[in-house]
C-alpha positions in Angstrom: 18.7 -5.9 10.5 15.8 -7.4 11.2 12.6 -5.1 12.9 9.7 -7.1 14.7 6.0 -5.1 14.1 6.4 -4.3 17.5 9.4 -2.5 17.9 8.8 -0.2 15.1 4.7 1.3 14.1 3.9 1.6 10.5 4.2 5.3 10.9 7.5 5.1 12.5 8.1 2.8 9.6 7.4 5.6 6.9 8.9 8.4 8.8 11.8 6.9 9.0 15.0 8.1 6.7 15.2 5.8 4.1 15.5 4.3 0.5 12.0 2.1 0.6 10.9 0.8 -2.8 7.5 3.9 -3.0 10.5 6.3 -3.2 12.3 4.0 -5.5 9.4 3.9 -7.9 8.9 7.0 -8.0 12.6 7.7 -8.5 12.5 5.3 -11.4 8.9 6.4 -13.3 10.1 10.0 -13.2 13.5 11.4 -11.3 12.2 14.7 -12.0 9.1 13.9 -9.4 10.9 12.4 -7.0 13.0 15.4 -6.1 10.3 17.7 -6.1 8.8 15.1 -3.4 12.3 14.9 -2.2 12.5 19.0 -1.8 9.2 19.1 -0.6 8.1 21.5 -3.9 5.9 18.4 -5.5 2.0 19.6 -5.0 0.9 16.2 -3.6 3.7 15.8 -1.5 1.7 16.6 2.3 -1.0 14.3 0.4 -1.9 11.1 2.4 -2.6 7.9 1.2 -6.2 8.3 1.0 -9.5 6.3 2.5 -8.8 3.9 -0.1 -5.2 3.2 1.6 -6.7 3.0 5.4 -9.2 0.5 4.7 -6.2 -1.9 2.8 -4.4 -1.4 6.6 -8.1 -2.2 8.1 -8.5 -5.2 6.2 -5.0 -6.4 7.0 -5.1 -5.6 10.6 -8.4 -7.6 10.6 -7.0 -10.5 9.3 -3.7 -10.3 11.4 -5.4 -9.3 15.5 -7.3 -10.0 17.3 -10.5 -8.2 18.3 -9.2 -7.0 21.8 -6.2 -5.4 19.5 -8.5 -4.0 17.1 -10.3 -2.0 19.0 -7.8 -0.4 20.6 -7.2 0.9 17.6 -10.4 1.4 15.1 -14.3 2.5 16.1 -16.3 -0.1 14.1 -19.6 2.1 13.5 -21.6 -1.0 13.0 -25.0 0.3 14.7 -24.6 3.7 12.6 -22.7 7.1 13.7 -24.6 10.2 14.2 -24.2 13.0 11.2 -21.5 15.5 11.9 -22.8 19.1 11.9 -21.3 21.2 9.8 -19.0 24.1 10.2 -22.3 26.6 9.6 -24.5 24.8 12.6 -21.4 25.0 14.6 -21.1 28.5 14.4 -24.4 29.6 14.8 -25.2 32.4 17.1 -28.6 31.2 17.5 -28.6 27.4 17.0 -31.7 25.6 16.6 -33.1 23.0 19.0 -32.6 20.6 16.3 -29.1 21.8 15.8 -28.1 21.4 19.6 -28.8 18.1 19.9 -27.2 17.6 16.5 -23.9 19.3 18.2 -24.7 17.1 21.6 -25.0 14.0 20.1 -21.6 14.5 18.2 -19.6 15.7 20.7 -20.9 12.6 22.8 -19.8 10.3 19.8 -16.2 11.7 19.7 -15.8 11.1 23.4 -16.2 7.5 22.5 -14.0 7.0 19.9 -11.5 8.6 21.7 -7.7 9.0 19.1 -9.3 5.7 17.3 -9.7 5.6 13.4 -13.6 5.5 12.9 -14.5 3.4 11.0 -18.0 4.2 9.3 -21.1 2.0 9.0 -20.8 1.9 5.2 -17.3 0.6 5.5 -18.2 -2.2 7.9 -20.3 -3.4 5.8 -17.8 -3.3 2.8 -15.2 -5.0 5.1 -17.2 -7.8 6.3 -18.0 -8.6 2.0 -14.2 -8.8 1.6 -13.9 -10.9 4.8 -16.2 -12.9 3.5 -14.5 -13.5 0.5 -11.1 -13.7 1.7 -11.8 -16.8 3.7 -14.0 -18.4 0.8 -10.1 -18.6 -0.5 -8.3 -21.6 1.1 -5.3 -20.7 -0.8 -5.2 -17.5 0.5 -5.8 -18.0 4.2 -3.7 -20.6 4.4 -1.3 -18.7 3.2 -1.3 -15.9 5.6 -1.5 -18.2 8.2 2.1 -19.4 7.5 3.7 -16.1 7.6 4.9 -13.4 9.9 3.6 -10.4 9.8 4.8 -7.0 9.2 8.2 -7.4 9.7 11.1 -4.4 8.9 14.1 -5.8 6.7 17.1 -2.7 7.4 20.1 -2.6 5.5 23.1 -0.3 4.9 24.2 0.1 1.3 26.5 2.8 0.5 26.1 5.1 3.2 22.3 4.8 2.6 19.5 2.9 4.7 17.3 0.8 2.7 13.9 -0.8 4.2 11.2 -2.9 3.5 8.2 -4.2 5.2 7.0 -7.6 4.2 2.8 -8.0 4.7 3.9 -11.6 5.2 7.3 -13.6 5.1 8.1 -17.2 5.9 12.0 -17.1 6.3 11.7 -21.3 6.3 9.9 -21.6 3.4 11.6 -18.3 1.5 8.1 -17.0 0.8 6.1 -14.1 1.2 2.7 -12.5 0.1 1.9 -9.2 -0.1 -2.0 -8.1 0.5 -3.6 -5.7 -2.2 -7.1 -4.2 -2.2 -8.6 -3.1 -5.0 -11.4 -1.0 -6.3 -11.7 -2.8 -9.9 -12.3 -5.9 -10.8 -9.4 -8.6 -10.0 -9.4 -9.4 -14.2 -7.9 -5.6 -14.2 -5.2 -5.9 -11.4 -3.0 -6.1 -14.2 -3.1 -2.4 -14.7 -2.6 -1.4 -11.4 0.6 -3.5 -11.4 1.4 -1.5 -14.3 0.1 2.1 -12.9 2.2 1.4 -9.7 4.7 -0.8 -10.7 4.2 -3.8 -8.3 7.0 -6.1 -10.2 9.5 -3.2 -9.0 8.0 -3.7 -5.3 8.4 -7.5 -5.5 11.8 -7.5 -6.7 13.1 -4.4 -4.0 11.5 -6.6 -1.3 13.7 -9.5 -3.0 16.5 -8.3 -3.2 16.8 -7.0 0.6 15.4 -10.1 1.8 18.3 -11.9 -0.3 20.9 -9.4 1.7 19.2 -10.4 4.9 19.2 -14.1 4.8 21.9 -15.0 1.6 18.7 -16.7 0.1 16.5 -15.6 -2.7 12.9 -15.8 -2.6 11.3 -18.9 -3.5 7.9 -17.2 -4.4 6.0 -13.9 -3.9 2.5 -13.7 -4.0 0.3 -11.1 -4.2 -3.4 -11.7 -2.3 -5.7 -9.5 -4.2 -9.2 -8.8 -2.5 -11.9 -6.7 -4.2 -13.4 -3.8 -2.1 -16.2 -3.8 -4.4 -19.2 -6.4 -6.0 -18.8 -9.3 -5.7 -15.9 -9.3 -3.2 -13.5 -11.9 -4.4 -10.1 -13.0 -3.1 -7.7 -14.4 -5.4 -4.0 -15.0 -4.7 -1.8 -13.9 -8.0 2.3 -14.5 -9.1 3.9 -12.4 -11.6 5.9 -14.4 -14.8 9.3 -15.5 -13.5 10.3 -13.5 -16.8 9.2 -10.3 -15.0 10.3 -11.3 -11.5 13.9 -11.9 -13.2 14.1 -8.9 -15.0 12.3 -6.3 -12.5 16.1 -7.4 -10.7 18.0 -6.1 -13.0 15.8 -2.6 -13.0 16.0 -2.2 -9.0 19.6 -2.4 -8.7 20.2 -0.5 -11.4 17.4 2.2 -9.8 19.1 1.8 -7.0 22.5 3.2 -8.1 21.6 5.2 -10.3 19.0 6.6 -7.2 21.8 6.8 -4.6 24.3 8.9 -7.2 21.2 11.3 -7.9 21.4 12.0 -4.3 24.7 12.2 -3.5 25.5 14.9 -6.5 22.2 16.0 -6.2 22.1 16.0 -10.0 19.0 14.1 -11.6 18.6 13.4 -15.0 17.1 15.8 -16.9 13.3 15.6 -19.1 14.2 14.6 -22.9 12.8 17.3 -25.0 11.9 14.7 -27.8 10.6 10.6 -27.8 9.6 8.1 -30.0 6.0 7.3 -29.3 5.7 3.7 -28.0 2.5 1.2 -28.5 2.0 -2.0 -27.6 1.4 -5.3 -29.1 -2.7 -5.2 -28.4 -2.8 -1.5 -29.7 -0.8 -2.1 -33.2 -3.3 -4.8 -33.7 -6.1 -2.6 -33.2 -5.0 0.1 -35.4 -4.2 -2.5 -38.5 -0.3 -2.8 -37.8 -0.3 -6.0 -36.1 -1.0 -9.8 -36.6 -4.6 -10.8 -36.2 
């Protein structure tokens, strides 16, 4: 099943019962985490995504509506926003002149921005930098431009839902581009695909596509865009040796995910491992070739 943006809100999208490859992940890093999110016993589990997360949706929205759509939706505090008093000048019995108009001129703010994100000064700023850089990169823009947006891929698979929502898909081409923001520098994206296991998103968002449309994905691109100094855009593939064997880890996360849940059993912590070091680390402790 195929869900236009439209038809179906990002919230919607995430409230939605379903196996979607963040669950998957976390099923796959760590079982044991996953049903305490699952059982809702996991501390960070009423944690959101974070300001870091909103501006990513900010960026994309900016790049995908137009300004009429935007803002409906965001307050872009581009000539400043008045200081919000705090809980202690609320409350005073006796509030000072100074702390009046402090309370007025808030109050007067919210009224305008109404159920709309705000959006602060400070983050304008920041967004019109990445903006900036974003459409230095012809590769990238281009890019987007061929694609549909935000569309919901829906599929049954042993009595279980699983979704995806592609940032970008071009169903002629058998493309699609995912947009990333980042607060390090785009030489260290590679440890964030590491830290939140982007290969396993790329091939989950493969794989249902290929149950969609009986087609595998010609490419998948990540476009990377720095949310700090100096703002650059660059558009980024993963080896075709990872893309191939990510595969092979999400359906068998996938199975092994679906019979965690249906016996409610999960795999249990070891109580003992072999340490494990890398190539670069054994080099730097003596072990490895120069």
């Amino acid at each position: 099943m195929i869900i236009l943006p439209q038809d179906l809100n990002i919230k919607d999208y995430h409230a939605y019962n379903a196996i979607t490859s963040s669950k998957l992940r976390q099923f796959i890093q760590s079982p044991e985490t996953y049903k305490d999110r699952l059982n809702g016993t996991h501390p960070d589990c009423h944690k959101t995504g974070g300001r870091h997360y909103i501006i990513g949706q900010v960026f994309e929205d900016m790049i995908t509506l137009s300004t009429e759509e935007l803002q409906e939706m965001y307050f872009f505090c581009k000539g400043g926003e008045p200081e919000k008093p705090s809980e202690r000048v609320i409350n005073a019995k006796k509030p000072s002149s100074e702390s009046v108009n402090k309370i007025r001129d808030w109050k007067k703010f919210l009224s305008r921005v109404g159920d709309r994100n705000v959006i602060t000064t400070q983050e304008c700023n920041m967004l019109q930098k990445m903006l900036d850089g974003y459409y230095k990169n012809a590769t990238a823009t281009q890019m987007w431009l061929t694609m549909e947006k935000q569309i919901t891929i829906r599929k049954e698979h042993r009595g279980y839902q699983l979704q995806c929502r592609f940032d970008g898909v071009n169903t002629k081409l058998h493309t699609a581009c995912d947009l990333k923001t980042t607060s390090k520098p785009l030489e260290d994206f590679n440890k964030a695909i590491y830290d939140y296991r982007y290969d396993l998103q790329l091939a989950y968002y493969s794989e249902l596509y290929r149950m969609q449309f009986k087609e595998e994905l010609k490419d998948f691109s990540f476009i990377v865009v720095e949310t700090i100094y100096p703002y650059r855009c660059q558009v980024m593939t993963l080896p075709r040796l990872i893309r191939e064997a990510s595969k092979h880890i999400v359906v068998e996360g996938v199975t092994q995910m679906i019979d965690c849940l249906n016996s409610n059993e999960y795999p249990e912590f070891a109580e003992t491992s072999k340490i494990n070091l890398s190539q670069w680390q054994l080099s730097g402790m003596g072990y490895g070739e120069e």
